[in-house]
mmJSON file of the N, C-alpha and C atoms, coordinates in Angstrom:
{"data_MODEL":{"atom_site":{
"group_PDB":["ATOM","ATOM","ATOM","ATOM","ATOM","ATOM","ATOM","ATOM","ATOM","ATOM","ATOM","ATOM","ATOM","ATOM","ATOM","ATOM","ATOM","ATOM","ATOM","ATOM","ATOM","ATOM","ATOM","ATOM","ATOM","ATOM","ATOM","ATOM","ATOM","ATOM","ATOM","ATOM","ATOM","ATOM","ATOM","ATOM","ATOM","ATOM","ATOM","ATOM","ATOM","ATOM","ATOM","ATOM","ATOM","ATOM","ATOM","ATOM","ATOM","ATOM","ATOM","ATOM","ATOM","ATOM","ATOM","ATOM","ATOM","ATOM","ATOM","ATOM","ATOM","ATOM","ATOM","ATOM","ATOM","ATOM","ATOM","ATOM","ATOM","ATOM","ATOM","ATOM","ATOM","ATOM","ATOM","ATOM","ATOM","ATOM","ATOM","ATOM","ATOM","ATOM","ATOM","ATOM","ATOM","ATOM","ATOM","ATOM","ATOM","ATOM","ATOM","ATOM","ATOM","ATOM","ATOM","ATOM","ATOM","ATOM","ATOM","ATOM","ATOM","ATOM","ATOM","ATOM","ATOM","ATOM","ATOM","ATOM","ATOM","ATOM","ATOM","ATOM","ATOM","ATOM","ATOM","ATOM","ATOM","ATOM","ATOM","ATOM","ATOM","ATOM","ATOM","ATOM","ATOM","ATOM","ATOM","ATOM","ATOM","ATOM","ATOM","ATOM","ATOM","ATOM","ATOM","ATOM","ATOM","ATOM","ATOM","ATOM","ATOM","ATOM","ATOM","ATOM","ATOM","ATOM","ATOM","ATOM","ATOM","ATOM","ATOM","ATOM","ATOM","ATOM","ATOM","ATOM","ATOM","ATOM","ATOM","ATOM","ATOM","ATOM","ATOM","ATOM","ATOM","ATOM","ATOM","ATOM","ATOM","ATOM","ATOM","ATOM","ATOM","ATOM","ATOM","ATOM","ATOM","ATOM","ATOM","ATOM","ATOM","ATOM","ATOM","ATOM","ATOM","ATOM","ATOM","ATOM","ATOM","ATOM","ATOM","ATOM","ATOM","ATOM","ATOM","ATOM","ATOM","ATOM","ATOM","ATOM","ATOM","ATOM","ATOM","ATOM","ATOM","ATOM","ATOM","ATOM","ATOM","ATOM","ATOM","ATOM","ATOM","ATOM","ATOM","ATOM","ATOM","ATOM","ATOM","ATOM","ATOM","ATOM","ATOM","ATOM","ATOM"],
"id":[1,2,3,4,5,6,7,8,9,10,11,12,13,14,15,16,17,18,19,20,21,22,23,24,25,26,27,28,29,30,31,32,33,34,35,36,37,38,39,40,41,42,43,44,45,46,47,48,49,50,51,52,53,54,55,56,57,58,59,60,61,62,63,64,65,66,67,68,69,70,71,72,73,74,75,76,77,78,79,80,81,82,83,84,85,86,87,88,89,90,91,92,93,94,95,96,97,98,99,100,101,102,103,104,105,106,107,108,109,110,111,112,113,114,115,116,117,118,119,120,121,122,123,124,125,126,127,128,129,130,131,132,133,134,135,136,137,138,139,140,141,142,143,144,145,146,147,148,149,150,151,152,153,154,155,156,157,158,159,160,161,162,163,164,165,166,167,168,169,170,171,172,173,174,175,176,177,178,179,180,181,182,183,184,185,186,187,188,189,190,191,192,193,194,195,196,197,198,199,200,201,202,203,204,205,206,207,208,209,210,211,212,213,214,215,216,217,218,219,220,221,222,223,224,225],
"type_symbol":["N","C","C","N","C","C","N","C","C","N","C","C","N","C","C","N","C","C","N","C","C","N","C","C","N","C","C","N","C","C","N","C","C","N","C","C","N","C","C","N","C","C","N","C","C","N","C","C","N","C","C","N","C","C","N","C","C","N","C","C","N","C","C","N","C","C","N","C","C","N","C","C","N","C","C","N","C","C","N","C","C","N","C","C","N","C","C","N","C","C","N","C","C","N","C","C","N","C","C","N","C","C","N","C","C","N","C","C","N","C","C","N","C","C","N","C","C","N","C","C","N","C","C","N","C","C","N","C","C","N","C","C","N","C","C","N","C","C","N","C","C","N","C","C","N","C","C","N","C","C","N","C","C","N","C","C","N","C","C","N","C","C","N","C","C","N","C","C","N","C","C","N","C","C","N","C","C","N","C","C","N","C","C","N","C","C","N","C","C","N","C","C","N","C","C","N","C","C","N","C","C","N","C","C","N","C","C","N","C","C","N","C","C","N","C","C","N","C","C","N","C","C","N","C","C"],
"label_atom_id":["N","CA","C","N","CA","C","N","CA","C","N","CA","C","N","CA","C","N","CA","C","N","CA","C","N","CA","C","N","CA","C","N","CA","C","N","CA","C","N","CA","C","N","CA","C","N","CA","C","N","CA","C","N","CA","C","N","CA","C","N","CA","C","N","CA","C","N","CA","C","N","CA","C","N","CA","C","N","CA","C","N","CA","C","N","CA","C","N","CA","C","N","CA","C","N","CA","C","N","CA","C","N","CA","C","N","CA","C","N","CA","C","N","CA","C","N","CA","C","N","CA","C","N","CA","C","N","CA","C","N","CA","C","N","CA","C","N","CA","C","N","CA","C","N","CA","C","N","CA","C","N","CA","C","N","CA","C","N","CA","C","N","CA","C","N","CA","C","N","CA","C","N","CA","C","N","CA","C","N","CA","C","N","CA","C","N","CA","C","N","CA","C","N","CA","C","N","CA","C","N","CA","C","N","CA","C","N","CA","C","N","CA","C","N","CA","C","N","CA","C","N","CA","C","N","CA","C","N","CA","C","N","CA","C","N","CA","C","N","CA","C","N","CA","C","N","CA","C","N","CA","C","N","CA","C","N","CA","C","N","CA","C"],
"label_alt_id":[null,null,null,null,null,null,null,null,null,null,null,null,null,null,null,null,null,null,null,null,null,null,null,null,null,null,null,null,null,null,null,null,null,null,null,null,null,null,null,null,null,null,null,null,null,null,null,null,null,null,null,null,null,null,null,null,null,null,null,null,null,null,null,null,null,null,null,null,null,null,null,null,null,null,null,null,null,null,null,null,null,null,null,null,null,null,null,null,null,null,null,null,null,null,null,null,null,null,null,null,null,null,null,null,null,null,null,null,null,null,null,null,null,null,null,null,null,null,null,null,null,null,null,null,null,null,null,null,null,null,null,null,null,null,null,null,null,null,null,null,null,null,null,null,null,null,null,null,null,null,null,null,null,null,null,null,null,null,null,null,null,null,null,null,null,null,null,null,null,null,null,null,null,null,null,null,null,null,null,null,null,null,null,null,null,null,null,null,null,null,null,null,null,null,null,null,null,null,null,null,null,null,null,null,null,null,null,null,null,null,null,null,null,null,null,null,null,null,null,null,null,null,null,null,null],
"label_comp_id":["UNK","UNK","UNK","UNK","UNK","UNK","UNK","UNK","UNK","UNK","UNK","UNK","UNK","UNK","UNK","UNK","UNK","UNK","UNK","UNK","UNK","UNK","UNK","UNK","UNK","UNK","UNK","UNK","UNK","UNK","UNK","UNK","UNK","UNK","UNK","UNK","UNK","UNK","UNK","UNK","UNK","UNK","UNK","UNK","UNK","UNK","UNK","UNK","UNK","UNK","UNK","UNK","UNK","UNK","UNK","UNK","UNK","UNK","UNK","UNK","UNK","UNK","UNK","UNK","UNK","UNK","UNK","UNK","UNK","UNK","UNK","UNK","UNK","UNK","UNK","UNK","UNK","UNK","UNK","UNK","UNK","UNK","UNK","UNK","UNK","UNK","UNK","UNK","UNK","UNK","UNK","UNK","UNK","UNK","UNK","UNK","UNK","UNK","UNK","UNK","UNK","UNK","UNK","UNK","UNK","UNK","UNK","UNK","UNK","UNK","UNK","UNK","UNK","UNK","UNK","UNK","UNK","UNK","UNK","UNK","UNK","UNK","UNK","UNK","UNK","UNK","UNK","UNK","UNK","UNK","UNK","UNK","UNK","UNK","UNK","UNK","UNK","UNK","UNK","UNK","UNK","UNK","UNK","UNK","UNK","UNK","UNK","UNK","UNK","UNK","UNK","UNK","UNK","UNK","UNK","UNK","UNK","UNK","UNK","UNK","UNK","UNK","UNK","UNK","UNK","UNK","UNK","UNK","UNK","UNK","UNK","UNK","UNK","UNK","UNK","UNK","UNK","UNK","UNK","UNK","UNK","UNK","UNK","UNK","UNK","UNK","UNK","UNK","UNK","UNK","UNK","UNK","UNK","UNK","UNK","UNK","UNK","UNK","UNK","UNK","UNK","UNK","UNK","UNK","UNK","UNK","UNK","UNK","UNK","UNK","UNK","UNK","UNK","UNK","UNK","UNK","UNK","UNK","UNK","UNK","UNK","UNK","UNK","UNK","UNK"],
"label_asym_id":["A","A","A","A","A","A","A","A","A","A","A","A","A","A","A","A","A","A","A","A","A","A","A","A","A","A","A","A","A","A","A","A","A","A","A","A","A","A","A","A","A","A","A","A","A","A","A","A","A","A","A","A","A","A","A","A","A","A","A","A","A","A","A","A","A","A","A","A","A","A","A","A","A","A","A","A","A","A","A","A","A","A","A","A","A","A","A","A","A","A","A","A","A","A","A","A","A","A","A","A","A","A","A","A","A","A","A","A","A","A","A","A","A","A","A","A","A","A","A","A","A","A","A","A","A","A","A","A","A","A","A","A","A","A","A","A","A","A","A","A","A","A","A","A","A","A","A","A","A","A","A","A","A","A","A","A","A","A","A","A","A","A","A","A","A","A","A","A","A","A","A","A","A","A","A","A","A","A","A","A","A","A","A","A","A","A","A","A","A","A","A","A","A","A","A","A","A","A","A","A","A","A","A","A","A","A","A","A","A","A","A","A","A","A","A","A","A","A","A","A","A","A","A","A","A"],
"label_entity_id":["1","1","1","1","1","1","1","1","1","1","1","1","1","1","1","1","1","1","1","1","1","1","1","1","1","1","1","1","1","1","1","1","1","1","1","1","1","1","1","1","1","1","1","1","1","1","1","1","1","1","1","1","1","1","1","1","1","1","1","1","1","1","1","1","1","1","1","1","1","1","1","1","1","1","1","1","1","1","1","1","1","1","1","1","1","1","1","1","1","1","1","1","1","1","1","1","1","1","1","1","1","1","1","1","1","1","1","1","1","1","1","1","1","1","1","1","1","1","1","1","1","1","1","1","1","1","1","1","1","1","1","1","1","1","1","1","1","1","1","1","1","1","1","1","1","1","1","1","1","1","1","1","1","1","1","1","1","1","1","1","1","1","1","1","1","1","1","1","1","1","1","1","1","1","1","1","1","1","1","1","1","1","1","1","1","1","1","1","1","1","1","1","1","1","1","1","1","1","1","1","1","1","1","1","1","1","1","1","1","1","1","1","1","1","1","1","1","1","1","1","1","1","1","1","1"],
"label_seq_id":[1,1,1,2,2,2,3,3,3,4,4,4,5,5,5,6,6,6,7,7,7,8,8,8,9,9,9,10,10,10,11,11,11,12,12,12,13,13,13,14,14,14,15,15,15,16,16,16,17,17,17,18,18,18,19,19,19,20,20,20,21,21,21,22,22,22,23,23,23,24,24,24,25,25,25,26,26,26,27,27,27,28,28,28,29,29,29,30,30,30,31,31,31,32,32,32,33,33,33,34,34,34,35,35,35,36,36,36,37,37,37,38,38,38,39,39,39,40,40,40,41,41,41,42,42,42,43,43,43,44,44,44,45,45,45,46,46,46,47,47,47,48,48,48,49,49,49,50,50,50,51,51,51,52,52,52,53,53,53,54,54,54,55,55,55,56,56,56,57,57,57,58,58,58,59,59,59,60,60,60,61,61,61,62,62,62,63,63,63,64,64,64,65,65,65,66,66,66,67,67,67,68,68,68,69,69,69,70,70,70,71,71,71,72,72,72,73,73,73,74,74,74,75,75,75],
"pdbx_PDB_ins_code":[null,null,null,null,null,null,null,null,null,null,null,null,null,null,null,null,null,null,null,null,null,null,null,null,null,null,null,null,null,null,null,null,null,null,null,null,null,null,null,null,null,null,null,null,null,null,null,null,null,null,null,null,null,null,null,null,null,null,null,null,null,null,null,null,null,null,null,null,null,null,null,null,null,null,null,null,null,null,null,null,null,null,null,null,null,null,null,null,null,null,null,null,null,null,null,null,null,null,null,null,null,null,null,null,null,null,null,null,null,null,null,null,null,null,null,null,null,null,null,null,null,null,null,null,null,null,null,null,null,null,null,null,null,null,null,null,null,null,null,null,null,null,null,null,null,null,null,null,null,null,null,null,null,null,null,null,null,null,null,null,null,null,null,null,null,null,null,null,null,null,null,null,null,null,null,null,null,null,null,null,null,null,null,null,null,null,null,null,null,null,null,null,null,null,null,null,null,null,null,null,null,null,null,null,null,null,null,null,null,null,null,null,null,null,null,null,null,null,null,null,null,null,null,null,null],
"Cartn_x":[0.841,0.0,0.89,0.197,0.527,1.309,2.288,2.222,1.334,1.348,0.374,-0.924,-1.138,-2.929,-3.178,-2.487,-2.636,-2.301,-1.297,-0.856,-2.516,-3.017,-4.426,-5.616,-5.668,-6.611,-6.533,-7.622,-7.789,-7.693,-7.426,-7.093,-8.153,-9.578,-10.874,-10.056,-10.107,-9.917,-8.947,-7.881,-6.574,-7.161,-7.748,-8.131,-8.98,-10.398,-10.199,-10.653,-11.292,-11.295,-10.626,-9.541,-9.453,-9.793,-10.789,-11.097,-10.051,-9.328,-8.096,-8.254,-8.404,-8.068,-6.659,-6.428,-5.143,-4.323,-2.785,-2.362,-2.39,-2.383,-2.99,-4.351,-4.445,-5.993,-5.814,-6.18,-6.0,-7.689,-7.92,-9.539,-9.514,-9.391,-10.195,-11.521,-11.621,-13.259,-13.727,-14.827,-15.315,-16.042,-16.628,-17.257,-18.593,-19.517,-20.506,-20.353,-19.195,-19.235,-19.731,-19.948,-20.306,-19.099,-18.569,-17.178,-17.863,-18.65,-19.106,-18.943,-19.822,-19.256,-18.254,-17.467,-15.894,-15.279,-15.863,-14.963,-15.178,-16.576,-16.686,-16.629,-16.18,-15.718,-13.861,-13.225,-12.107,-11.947,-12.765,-12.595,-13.106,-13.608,-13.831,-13.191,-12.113,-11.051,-10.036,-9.748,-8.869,-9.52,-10.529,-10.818,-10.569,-10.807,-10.224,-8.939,-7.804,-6.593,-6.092,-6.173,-5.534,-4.844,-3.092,-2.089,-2.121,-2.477,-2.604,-3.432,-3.93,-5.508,-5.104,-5.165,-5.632,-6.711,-7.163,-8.323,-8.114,-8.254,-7.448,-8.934,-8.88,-10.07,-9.577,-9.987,-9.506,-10.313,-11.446,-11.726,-11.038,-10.574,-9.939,-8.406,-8.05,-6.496,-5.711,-6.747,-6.014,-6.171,-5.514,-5.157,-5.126,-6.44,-6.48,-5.52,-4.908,-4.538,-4.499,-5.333,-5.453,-4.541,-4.237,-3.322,-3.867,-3.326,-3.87,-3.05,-1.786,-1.077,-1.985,-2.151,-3.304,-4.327,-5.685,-7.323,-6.687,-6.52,-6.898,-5.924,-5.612,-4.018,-4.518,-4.797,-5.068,-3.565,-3.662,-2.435,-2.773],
"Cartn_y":[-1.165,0.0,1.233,2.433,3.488,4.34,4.359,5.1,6.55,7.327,8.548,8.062,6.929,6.426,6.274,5.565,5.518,6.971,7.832,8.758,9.633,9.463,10.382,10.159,8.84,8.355,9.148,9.283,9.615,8.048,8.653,7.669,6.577,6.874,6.17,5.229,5.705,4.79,3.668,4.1,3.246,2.201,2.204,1.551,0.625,0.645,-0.342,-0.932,-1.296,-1.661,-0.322,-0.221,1.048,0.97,2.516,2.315,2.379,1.447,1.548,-0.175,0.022,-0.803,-1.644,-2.882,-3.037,-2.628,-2.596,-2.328,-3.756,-4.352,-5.731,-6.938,-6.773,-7.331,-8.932,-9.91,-11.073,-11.564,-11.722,-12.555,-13.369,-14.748,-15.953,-16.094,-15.945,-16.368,-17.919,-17.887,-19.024,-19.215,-20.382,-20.768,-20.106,-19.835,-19.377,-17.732,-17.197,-15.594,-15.262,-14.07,-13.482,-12.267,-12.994,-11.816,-10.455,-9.616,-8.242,-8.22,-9.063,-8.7,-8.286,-9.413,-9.303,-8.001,-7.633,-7.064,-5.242,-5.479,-4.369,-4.136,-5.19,-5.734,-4.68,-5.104,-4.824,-3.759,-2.884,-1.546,-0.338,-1.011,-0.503,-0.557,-1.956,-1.786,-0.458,-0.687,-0.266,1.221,1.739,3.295,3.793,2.373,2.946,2.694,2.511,2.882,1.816,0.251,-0.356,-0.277,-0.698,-0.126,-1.326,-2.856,-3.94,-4.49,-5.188,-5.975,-7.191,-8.475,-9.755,-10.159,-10.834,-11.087,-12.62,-13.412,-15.055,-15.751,-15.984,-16.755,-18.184,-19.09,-20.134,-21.305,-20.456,-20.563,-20.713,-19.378,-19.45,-18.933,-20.065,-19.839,-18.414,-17.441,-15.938,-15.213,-13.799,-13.008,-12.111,-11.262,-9.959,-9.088,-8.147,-7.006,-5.788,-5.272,-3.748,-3.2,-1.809,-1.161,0.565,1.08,3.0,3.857,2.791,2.916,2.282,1.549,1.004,-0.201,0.314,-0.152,-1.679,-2.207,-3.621,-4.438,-5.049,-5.965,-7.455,-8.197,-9.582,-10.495,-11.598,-12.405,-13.94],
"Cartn_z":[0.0,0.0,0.0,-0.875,-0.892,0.84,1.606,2.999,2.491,1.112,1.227,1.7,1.135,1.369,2.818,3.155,4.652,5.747,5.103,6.007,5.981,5.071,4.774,5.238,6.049,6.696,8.569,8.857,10.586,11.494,12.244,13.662,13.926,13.398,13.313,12.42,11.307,9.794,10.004,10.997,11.57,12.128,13.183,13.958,13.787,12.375,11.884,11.282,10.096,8.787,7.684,7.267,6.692,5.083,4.725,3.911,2.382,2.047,0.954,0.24,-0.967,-2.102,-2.037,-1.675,-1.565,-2.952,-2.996,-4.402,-5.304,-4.697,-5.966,-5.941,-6.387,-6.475,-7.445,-7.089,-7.918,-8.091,-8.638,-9.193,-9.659,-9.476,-9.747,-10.397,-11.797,-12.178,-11.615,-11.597,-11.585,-12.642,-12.792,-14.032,-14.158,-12.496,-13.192,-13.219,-13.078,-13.008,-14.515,-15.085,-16.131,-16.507,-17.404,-17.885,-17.759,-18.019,-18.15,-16.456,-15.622,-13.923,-13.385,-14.027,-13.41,-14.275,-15.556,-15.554,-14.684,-14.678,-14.045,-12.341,-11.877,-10.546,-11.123,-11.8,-12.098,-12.1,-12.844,-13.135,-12.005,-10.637,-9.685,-8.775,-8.669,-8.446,-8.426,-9.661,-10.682,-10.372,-10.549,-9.943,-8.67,-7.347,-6.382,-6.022,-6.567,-6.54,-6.003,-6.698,-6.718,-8.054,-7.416,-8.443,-9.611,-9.554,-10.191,-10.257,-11.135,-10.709,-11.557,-11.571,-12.69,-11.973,-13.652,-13.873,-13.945,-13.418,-14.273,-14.677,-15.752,-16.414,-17.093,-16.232,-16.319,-17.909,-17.862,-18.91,-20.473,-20.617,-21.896,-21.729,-20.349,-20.249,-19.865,-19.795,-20.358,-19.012,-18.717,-17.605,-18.343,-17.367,-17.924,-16.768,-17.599,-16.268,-16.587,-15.359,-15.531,-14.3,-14.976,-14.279,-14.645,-13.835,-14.112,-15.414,-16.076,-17.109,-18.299,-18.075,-19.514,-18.562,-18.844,-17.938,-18.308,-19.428,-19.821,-20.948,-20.739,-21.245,-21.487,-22.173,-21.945,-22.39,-21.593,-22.073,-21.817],
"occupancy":[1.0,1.0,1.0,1.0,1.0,1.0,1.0,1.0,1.0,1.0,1.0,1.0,1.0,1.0,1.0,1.0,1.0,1.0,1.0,1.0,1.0,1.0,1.0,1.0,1.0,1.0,1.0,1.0,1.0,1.0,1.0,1.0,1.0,1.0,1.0,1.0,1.0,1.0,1.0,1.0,1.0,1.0,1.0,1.0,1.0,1.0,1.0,1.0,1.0,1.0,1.0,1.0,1.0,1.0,1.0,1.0,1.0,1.0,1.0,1.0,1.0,1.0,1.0,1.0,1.0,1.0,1.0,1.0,1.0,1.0,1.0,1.0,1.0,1.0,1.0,1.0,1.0,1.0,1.0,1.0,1.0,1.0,1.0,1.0,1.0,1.0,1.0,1.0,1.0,1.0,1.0,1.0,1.0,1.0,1.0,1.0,1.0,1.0,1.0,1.0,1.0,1.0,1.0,1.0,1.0,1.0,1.0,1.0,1.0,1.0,1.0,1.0,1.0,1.0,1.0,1.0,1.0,1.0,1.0,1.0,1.0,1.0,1.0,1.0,1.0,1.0,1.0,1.0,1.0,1.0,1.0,1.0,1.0,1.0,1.0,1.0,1.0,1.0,1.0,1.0,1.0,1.0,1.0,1.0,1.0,1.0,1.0,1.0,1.0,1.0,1.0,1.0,1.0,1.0,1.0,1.0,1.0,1.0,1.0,1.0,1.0,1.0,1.0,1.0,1.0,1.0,1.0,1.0,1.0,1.0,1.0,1.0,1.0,1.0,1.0,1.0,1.0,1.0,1.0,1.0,1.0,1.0,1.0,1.0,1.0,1.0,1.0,1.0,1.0,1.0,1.0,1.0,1.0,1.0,1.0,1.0,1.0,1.0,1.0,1.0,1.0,1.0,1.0,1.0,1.0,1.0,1.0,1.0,1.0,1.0,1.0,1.0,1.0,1.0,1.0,1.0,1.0,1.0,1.0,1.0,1.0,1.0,1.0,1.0,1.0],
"B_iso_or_equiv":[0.0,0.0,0.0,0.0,0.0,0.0,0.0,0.0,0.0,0.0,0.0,0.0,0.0,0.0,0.0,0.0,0.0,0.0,0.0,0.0,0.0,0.0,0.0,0.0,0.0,0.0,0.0,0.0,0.0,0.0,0.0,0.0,0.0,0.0,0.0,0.0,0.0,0.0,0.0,0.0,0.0,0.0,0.0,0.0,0.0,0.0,0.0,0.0,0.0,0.0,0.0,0.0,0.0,0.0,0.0,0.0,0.0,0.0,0.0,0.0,0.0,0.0,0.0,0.0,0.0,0.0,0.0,0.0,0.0,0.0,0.0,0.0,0.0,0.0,0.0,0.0,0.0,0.0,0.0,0.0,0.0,0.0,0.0,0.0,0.0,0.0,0.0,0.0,0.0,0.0,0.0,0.0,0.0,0.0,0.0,0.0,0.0,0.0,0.0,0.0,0.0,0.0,0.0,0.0,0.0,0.0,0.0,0.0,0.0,0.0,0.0,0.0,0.0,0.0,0.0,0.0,0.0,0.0,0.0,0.0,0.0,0.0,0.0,0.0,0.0,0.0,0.0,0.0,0.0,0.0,0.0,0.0,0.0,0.0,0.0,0.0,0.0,0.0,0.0,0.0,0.0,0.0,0.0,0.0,0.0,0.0,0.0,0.0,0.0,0.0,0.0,0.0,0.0,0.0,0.0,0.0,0.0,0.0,0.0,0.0,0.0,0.0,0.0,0.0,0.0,0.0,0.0,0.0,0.0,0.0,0.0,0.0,0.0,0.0,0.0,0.0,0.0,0.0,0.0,0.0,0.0,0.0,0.0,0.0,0.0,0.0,0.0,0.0,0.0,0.0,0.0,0.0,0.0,0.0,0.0,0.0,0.0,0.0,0.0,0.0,0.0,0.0,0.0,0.0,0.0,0.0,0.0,0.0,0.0,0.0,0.0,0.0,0.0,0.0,0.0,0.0,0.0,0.0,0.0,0.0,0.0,0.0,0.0,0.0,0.0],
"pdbx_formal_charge":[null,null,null,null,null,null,null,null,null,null,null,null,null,null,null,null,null,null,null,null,null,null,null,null,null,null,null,null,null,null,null,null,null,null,null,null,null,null,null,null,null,null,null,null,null,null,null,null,null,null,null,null,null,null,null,null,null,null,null,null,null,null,null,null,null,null,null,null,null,null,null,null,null,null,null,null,null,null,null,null,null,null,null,null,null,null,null,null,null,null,null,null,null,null,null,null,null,null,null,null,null,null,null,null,null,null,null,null,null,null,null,null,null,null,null,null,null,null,null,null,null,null,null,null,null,null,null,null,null,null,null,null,null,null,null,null,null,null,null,null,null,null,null,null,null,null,null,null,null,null,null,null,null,null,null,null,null,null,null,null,null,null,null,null,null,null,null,null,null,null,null,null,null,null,null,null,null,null,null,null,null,null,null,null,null,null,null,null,null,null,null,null,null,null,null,null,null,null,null,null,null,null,null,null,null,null,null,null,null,null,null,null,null,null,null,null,null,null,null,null,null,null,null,null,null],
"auth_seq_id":[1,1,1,2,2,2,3,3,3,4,4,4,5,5,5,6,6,6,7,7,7,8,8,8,9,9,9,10,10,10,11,11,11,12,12,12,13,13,13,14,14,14,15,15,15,16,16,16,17,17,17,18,18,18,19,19,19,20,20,20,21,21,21,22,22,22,23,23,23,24,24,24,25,25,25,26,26,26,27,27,27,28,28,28,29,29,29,30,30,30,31,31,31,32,32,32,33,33,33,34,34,34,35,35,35,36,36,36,37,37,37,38,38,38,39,39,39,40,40,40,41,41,41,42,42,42,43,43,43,44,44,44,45,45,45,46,46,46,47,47,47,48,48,48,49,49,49,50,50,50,51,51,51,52,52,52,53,53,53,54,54,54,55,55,55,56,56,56,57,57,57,58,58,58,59,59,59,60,60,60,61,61,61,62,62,62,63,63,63,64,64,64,65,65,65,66,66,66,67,67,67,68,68,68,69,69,69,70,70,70,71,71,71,72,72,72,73,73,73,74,74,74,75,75,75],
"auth_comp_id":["UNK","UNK","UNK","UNK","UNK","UNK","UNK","UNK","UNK","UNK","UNK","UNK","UNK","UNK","UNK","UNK","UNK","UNK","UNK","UNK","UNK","UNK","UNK","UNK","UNK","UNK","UNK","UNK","UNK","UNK","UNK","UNK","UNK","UNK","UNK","UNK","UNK","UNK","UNK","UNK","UNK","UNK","UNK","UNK","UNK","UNK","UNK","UNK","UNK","UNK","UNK","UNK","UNK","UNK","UNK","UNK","UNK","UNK","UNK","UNK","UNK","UNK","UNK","UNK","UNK","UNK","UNK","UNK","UNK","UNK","UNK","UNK","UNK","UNK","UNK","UNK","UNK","UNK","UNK","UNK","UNK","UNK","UNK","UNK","UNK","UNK","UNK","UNK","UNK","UNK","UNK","UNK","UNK","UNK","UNK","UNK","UNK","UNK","UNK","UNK","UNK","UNK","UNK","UNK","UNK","UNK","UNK","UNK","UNK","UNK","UNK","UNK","UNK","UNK","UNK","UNK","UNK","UNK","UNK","UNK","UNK","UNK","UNK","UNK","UNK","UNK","UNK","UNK","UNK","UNK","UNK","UNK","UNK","UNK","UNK","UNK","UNK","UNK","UNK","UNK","UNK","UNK","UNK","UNK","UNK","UNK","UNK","UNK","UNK","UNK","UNK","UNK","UNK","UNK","UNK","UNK","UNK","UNK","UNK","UNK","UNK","UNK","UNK","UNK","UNK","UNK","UNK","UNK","UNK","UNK","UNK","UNK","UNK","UNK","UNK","UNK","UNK","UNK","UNK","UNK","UNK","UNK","UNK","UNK","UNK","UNK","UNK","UNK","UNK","UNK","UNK","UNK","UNK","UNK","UNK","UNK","UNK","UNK","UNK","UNK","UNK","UNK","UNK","UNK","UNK","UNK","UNK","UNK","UNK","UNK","UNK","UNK","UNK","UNK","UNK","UNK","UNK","UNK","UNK","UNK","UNK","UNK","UNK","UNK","UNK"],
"auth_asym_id":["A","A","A","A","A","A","A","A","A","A","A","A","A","A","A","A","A","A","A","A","A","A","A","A","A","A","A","A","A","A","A","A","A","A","A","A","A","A","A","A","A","A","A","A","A","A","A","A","A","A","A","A","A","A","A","A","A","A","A","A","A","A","A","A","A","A","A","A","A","A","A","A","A","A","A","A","A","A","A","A","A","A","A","A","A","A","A","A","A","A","A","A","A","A","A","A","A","A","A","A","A","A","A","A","A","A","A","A","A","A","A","A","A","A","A","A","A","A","A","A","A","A","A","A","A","A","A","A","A","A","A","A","A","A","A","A","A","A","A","A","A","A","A","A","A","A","A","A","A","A","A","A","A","A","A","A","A","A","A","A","A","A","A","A","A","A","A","A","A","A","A","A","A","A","A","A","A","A","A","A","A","A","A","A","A","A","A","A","A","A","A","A","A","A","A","A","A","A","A","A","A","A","A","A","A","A","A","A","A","A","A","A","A","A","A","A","A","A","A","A","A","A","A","A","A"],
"auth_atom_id":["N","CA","C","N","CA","C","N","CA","C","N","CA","C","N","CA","C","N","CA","C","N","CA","C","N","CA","C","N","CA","C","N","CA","C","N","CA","C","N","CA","C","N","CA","C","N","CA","C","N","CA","C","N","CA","C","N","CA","C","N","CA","C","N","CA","C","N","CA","C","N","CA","C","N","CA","C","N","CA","C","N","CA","C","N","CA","C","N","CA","C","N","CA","C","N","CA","C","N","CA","C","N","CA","C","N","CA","C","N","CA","C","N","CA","C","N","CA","C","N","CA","C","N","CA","C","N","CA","C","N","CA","C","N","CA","C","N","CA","C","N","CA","C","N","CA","C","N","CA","C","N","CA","C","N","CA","C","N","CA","C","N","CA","C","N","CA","C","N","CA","C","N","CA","C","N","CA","C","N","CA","C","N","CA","C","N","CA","C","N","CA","C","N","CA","C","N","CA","C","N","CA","C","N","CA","C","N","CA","C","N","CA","C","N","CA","C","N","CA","C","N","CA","C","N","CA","C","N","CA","C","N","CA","C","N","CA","C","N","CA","C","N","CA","C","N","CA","C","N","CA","C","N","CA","C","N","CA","C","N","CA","C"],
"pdbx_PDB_model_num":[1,1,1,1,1,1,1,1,1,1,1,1,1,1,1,1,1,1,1,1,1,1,1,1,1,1,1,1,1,1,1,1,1,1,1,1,1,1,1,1,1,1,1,1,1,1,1,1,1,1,1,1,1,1,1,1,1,1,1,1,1,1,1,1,1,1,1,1,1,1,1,1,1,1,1,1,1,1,1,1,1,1,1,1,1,1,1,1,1,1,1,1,1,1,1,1,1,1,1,1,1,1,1,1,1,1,1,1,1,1,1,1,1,1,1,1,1,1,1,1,1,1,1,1,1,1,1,1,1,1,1,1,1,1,1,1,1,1,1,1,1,1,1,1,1,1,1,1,1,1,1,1,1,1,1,1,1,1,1,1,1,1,1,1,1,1,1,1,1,1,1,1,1,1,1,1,1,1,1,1,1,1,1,1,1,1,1,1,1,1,1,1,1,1,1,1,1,1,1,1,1,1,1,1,1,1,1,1,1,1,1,1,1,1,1,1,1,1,1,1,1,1,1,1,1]
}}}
């Protein structure tokens, strides 16, 4: 995690669930998820300031990853 993200939080927020996006995010689809979900699971992520996100879709082998440098990358 960002130390700015955290330095910006109050003593409440510390103490405890704080509200911050970790910086990497991993997702596991499952079979019955719906790609349009996940991906918009991702991109809400990805808005609140997580620095990495995959997508792993075991489906068709492939890993999506978004980052705040480019939303969406498949591999």
């Amino acid at each position: 995690m960002h130390l700015d993200r955290w330095a910006a939080l109050n003593d409440a927020e510390r103490r405890g669930f704080p509200p911050l996006s970790p910086d990497l995010v991993v997702e596991p689809a499952s079979p019955n998820d719906a790609p349009a979900d996940l991906r918009r699971r991702m991109a809400l992520y990805a808005a609140n300031e997580a620095c990495l996100v995959w997508l792993l879709l075991a489906k068709s082998r492939s890993v999506e990853i978004w980052s705040p440098a480019s939303p969406q990358q498949h591999s």
